[in-house]
Structure formats: structure tokens, C-alpha cells
N, C-alpha and C positions, 0 to 999 in steps of 0.2 A: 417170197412167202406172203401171203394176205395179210393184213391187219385182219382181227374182228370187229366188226361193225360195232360203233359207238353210241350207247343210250347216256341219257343225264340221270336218270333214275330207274330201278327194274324191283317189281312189286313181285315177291318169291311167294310162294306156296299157298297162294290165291285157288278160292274158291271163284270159279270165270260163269259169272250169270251174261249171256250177250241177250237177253233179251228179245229173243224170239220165240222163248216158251221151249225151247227144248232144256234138256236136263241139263244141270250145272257140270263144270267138268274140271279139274285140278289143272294148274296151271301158271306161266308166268305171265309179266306187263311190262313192256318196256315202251318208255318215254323218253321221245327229243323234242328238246323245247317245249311247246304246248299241244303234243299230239303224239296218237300212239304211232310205235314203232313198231312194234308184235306185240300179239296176242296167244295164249297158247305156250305152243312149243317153240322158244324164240332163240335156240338152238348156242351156240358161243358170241352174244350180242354182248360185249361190256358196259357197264356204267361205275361211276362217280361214287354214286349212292344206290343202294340195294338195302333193303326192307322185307324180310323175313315176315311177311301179314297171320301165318299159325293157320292157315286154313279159312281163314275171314272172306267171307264175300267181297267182290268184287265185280261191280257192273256198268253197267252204262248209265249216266247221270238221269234221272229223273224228268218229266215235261208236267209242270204243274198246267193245266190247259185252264183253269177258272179262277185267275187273279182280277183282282182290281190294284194292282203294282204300276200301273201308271206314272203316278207320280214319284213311288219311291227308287224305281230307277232312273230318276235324276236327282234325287238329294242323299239316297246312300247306293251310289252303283257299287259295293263291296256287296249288296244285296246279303252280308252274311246271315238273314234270318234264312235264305233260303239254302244259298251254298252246303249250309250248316246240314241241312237235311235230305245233302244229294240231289238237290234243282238243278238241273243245268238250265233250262228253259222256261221262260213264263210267258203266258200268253195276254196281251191285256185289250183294252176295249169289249170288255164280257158286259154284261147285262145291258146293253145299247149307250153303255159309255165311256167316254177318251177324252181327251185334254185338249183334244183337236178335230176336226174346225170348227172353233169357237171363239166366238168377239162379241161380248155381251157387255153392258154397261153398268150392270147391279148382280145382287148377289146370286150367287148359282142358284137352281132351283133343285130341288131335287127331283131323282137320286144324282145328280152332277154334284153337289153338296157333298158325297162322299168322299170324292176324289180331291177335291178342294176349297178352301174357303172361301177365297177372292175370284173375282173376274179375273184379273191383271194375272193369273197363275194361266190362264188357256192359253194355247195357241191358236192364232187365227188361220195356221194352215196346217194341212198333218205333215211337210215337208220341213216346216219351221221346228216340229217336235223330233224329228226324227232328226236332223242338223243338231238341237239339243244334247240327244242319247249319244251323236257322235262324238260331240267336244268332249265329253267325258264318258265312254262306255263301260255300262253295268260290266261285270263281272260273269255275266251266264250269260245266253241268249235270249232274247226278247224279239216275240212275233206280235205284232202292234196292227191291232183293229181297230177301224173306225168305228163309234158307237151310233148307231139308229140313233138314238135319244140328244147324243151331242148334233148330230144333223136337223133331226128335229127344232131341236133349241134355238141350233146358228138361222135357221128357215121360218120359222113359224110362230106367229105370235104368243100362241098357247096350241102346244104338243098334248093337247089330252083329246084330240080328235083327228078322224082321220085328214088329211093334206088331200088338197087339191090344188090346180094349177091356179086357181083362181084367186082365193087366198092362204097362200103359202101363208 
């Protein structure tokens, strides 16, 4: 005879939003390790632990797409401001700035001032920043833009005119 397949946690009487604009539908969640097992109808799947949600929504995590979390997913990668509100993902180097590639000798200029106070906080390459996010990774997904304005900066004497080959 079969065993029934084994979840670590199974989320009962959910409200199933999957996020593609079709109509919500009743349903279960079942979870092994860090990833779904079923969705839906997840038929004699057991677990551990089981959580009766009352009909509460349930969906697919969030993409905030206009942070400037740059730096704070490397001093709090638990990121729980955002977790807290259903982020799985955040997107960072928005408005033409990032942490990297940057090697400057004085204080940021602005807007790179917003992301941090010191030179010594950038990285000189965007590969060194992203080895950073590895040694201790955020908690959600992070998709990591270069900023226009940090290339600018690392390039050009003064960024308030257009570039040329000439005088970078």
C-alpha cells in the first residue's frame, strides 16, 4: 500500500488568490521545506502541522518593484519591514542609484546620500555587492540594478551634464 505523500505544514480552508487575475477559489497549501507542494486540491498529502486559515486569503508573495533597500539588505536581511507585508521581492538601484560601482573618496553626493553616508559603505564593483547579499542573504528576493547616477558618479567629474568620451 502507498504511504501518503508528506508536507511539513498544510494551510486548510484558504482563500487561493494565484495571481493572475482570475477569480479566487477555496482551497488547500501544502508546504515541504521552503516551497510549495500543492496548491488547490492537494488530495491525501499529510503534514506535521495543519492550520485551519477560516477562509483568509492566501497568495503569492508580493514584488515591491520601487525600493531604495539597497543597503538594508545587508544590515537587516530578516528584511521583516517588508516580509511583514507579504514582499517576497524587492527591486533595488531605482531612481539611477546602487551601492555599486562606486569608489569615491568624499562624501556621497546626492541623491547617493540617500542610500548612505560614507564613501567606505559602496562597493567598487557590483560583483563585490552581490558576494556581500551572499555571505548573509535577505530573507525575500532581491533583483539588484545598477544605478545610471552611481555610474555617472564612479565616471564623471560632475554628473549634471550630459557625458562624453571626451570628458568622462
Amino acid at each position: 500500500m502507498l504511504q501518503p505523500q508528506k508536507a511539513d505544514f498544510i494551510l486548510r480552508n484558504a482563500r487561493l488568490i494565484d495571481g493572475t487575475g482570475a477569480p479566487s477559489k477555496y482551497g488547500e497549501v501544502a508546504i515541504l521545506d521552503d516551497r510549495l507542494l500543492a496548491v488547490g486540491e492537494i488530495g491525501d498529502i499529510q503534514a506535521s502541522q495543519e492550520l485551519d486559515v477560516g477562509g483568509n486569503a492566501v497568495c503569492p508573495g508580493f514584488v515591491d518593484t520601487h525600493t531604495h533597500d539597497d543597503r538594508i539588505l545587508l544590515y537587516d536581511p530578516n528584511m521583516s519591514c517588508k516580509v511583514s507585508q507579504g514582499v517576497t521581492t524587492v527591486v533595488t538601484g531605482n531612481c539611477g542609484i546602487s551601492l555599486a560601482p562606486l569608489q569615491i573618496d568624499h562624501r556621497p553626493p546626492p541623491p547617493l546620500d540617500i542610500l548612505v553616508e560614507n564613501q567606505d559603505q559602496f562597493f567598487d564593483n557590483f560583483g563585490s555587492y552581490l558576494q556581500a547579499l551572499a555571505v548573509e542573504p535577505p530573507s525575500l528576493n532581491a533583483v539588484c540594478q545598477v544605478g545610471h547616477t552611481t555610474l555617472r558618479a564612479a565616471t564623471m567629474d560632475s554628473y549634471d551634464r550630459p557625458a562624453t568620451a571626451k570628458n568622462a
